[in-house]
N, C-alpha and C positions, 0 to 999 in steps of 0.2 A: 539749454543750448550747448553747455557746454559737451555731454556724452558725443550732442550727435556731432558735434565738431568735429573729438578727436578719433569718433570711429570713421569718419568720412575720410579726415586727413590720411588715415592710416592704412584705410583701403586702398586709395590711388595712390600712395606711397609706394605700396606694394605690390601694385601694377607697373609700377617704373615710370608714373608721370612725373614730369619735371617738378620740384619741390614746390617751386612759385605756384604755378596753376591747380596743383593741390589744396594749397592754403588756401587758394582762390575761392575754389569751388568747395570747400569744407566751411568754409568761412556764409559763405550764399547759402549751405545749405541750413547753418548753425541763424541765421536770420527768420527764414523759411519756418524753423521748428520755434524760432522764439516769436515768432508773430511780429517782426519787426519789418518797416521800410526798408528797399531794396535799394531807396537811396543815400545809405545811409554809408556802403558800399562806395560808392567812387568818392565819397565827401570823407571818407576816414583817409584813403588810397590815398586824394592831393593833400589833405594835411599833414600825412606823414613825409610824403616823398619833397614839400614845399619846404625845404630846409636848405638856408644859407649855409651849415656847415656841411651836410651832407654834400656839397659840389666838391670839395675835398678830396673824394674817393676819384671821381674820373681824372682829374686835372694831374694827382700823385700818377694813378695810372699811366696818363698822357704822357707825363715827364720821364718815366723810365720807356713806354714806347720807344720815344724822343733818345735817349741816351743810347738803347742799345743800337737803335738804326744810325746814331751817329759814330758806332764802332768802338765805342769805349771797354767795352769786354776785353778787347787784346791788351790794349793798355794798363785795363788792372791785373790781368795776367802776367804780363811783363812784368811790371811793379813787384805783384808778389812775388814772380820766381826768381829776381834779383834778392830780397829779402832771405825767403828761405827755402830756396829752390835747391838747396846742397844738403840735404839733409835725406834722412831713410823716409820712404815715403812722400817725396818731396811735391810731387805731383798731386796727391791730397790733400799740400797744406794749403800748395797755391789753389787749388777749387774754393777751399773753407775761407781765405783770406778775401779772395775774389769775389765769393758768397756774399760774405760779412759784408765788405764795401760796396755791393751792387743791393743790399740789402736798405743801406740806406739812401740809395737812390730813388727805388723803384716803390719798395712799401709793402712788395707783396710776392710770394712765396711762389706763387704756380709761372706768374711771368719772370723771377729768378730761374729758375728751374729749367724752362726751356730755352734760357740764354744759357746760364753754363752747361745742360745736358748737352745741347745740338752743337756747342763750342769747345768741350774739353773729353768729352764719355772718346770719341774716334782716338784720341791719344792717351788716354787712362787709359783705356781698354788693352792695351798691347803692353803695359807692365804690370797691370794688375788685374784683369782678367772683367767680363761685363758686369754680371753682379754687383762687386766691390766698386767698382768705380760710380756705376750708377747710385748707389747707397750715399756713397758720400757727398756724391753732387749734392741728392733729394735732403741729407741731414742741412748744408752749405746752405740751398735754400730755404731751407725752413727758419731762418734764423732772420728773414725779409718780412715776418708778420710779429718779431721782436723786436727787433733792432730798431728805432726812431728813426722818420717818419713809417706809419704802421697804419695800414688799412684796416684790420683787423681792429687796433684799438679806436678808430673811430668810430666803425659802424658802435661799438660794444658803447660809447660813450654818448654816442647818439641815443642811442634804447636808454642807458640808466638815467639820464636825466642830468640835472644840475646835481648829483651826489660825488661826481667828479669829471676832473677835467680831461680834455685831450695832450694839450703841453703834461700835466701832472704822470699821466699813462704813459704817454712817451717815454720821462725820464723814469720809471718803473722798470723800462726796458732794458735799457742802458747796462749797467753793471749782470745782470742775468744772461744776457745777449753776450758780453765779452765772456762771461764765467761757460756759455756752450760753447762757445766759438774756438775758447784755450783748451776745453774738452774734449771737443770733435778731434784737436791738432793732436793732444797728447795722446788719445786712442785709435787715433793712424798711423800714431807714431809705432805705437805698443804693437798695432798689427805687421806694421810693417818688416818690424826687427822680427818680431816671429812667423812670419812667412818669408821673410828674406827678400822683402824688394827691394830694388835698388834704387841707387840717388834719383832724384828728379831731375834737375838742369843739368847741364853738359855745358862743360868750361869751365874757365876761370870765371869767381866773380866777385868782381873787386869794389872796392868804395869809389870810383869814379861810374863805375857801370851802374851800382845803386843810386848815386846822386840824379845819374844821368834819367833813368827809369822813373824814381823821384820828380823830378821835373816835370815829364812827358805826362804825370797820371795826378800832381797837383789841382790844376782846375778839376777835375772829379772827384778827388779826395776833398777838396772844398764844398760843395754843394752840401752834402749835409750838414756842414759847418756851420757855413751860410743860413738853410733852411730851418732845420731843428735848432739852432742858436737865435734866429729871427724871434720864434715861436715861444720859446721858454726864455726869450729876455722882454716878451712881450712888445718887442715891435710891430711884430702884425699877427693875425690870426690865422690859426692851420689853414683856413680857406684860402686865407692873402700869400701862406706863402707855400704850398701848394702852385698858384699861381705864377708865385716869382722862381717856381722851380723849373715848370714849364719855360716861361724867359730862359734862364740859365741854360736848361740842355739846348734850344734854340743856338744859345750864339758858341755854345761848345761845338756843337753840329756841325756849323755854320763858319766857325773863323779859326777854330781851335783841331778837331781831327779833320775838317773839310771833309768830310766822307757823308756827312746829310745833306740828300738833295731836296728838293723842292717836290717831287716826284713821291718822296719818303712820305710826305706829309698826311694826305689822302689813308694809305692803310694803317699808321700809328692812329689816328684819331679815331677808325673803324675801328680797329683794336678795343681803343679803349674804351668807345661808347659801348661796344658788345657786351664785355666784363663789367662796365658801370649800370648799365641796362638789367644788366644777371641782378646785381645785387639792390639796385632801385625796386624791380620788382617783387622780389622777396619781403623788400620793406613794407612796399604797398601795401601786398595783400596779407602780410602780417598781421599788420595796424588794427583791421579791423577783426581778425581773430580775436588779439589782446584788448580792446575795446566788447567784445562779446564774453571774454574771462571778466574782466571788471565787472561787467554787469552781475554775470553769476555771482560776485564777491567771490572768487576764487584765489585768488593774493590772502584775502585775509583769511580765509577757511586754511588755504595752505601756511602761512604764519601760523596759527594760530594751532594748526595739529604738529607743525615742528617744535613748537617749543611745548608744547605737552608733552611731545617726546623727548625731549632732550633740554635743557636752558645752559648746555657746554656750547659755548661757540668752537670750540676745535671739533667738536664731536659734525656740528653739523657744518662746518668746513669741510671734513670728511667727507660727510655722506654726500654734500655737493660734488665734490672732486672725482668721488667713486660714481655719480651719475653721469659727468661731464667724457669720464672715459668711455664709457656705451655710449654716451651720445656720440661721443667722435669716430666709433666704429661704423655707423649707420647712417649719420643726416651730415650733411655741407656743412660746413662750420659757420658761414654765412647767415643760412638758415638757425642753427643751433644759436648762434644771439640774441636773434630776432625774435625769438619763440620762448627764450628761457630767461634774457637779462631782464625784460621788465617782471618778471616774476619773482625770481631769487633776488637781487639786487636789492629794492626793500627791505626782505626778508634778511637780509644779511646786516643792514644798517642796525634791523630790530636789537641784532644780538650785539650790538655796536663792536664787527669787524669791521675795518679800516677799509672805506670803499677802493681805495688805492690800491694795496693786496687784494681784495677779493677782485677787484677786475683783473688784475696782472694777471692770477692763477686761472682765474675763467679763459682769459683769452690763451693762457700758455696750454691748458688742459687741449683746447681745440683744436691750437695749434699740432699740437704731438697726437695729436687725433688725423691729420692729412698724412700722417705717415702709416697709424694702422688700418692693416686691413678689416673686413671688405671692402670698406670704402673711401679709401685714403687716397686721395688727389691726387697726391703728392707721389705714389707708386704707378699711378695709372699714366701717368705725365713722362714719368720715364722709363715704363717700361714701352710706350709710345715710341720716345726718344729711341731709346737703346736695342730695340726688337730682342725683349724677352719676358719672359714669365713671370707671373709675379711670385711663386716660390722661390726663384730662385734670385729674384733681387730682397724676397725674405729672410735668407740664408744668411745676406751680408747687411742686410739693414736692422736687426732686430739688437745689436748690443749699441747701436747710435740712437734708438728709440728707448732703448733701457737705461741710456745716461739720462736723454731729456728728463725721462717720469723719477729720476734721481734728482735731478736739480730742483723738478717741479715739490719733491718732497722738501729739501732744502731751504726753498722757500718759504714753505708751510711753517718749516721749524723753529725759521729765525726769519723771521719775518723782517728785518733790517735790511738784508740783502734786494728788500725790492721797496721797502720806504725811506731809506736811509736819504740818497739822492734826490727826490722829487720833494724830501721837506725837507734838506737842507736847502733848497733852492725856492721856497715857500708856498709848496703847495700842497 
């Protein structure tokens, strides 16, 4: 089953069928050649997709909906440019700050992306020209499928199993997520002094104008607080507070910027079932792919030729990592989970790496995969936004992609920097 699988998938891949319906149909055909019931098909699709924690995904979804219609983007904007809005470059720190904390709102990188591009790119653009500014928006939001709560580390935790947790992946993200974030700053800093842009804010800005900003952007700088501190103190579960995050932008919306109507409500939900829908599907018709690998015994053919080749687990970290980057060139990262965690993730226990690391680097690998081309998300979202090319938002985005796959090594090296926090905190 398995050949005719992946010469099916690979065909309508390359026909430009949407990924889901690919697997679909490579999956029926992978049944077909193995002499198997066609019912076997929708009963794998409801058991995977029949997951209490998988509600997770829409609800995070829903809740950043919810926040940006309730206008909170101006307020962490303010926030930041009171911070460090006097500085060279000043207007790219506040994107990357404003990134960072709509990062842990929303959970997810593409619906950052077209908050700060379609909010900030019209006034970057006039001190630093489109390129650049769209670059740094796209680096700002990529830092929304690191930073906790993180859709990305759910679906990933979802496929591996019980070998780790969602709260545990979260706090993985934590310190990696501040260590891009002070990165991105200091290398707009560096650009900025060598091209010679100038300050951001305009005026005085003093300590009562920060308290003041402070105040205004508190209920929003709480919610992650609130949510990812729920989560990892074990008071409720991603799903539950997920949920209570939902609540929260409600009554921010609602009693707090008063700017969410009731009217709002109807296309935030549309939204988010669309994008929850995208990646339900993939699951589906995933399942029963990986369910037709197991039969092949393909997990343990493929264990089983890696450590023939290799018994260094750095080595085959490695050759993981150098696969994860061609995977990010070419398939949704969504899909690349779905199709690769229940396969390697095993395989990696084999060599007893630290399930905690290896998902961190998995997910990070995929992540800084929405930024490369061809098929980086994460360019196509804003050259949408910004009406321009993709060379030439490569121009300015290739040395904020070259820090990532620098961090991403960093990790590899010292592997502290991403276990250090989630087992001090016992997981």
């Amino acid at each position: 089953m398995t050949p005719a699988i992946i010469f099916t998938f690979l065909g309508f891949a390359l026909l430009r069928m949407p990924l889901a319906f690919a697997l679909g149909l490579a999956s029926l055909v992978g049944l077909y050649v193995g002499g198997m019931d066609f019912s076997v098909l929708p009963q794998r699709m409801m058991h995977s997709v029949n997951s209490f924690p998988l509600m997770a995904i829409p609800l995070f979804m829903l809740a950043g909906e919810l926040m940006v219609a309730a206008g909170i983007l101006q307020r962490l904007v303010d926030f930041a440019n009171s911070l460090i809005g006097r500085v060279h470059g000043g207007l790219a720190h506040v994107a990357i700050v404003a990134g960072m904390v709509l990062a842990a709102v929303s959970g997810a990188a593409v619906a950052s992306a077209s908050a700060l591009g379609s909010s900030l790119v019209p006034s970057m653009r006039q001190q630093y020209g489109t390129g650049y500014s769209s670059a740094v928006v796209a680096s700002a939001a990529n830092l929304g499928a690191i930073i906790p709560p993180s859709n990305a580390m759910i679906v990933y935790a979802l496929m591996a199993g019980s070998s780790v947790s969602v709260g545990g992946l979260f706090m993985a993200g934590v310190i990696p997520g501040i260590i891009l974030a002070v990165g991105f700053m200091g290398l707009a800093s560096f650009i900025a002094m060598r091209r010679r842009y100038p300050l951001g804010a305009e005026g005085v800005i003093g300590l009562r104008h920060v308290l003041v900003q402070t105040w205004r952007a508190l209920p929003i700088l709480l919610m992650p607080i609130v949510v990812v501190g729920g989560i990892v103190a074990g008071a409720f579960t991603p799903t539950e507070g997920a949920a209570i995050a939902v609540v929260y932008a409600l009554l921010i919306g609602f009693f707090v910027t008063r700017k969410l109507r009731l009217a709002d409500l109807p296309k935030a939900m549309f939204n988010a079932a669309v994008t929850a829908a995208m990646v339900g599907a993939l699951i589906a018709f995933a399942s029963t792919m990986t369910f037709a690998f197991t039969i092949d015994l393909i997990p343990m053919q493929l264990t089983q030729w890696l450590q023939d080749f290799t018994q260094d687990p750095l080595v085959f970290l490695l050759l993981v990592m150098a696969l994860l980057i061609g995977v990010g060139m070419f398939i949704e990262s969504n899909a690349a989970y779905i199709m690769l965690v229940p396969l390697l993730a095993p395989i990696a226990l084999a060599y007893g790496i630290d399930p905690l690391l290896f998902g961190f680097l998995f997910v990070m690998n995929l992540v800084v995969g929405m930024m490369t081309p061809p098929v980086g998300v994460l360019l196509f979202v804003m050259c949408g936004i910004s009406k321009i090319s993709l060379n030439e938002l490569m121009k300015s985005a290739w040395p904020f992609i070259a820090f990532q796959y620098a961090v991403l090594i960093a990790c590899i090296a010292f592997p502290g920097i991403v276990t250090w926090l989630p087992r001090a905190l016992g997981y």
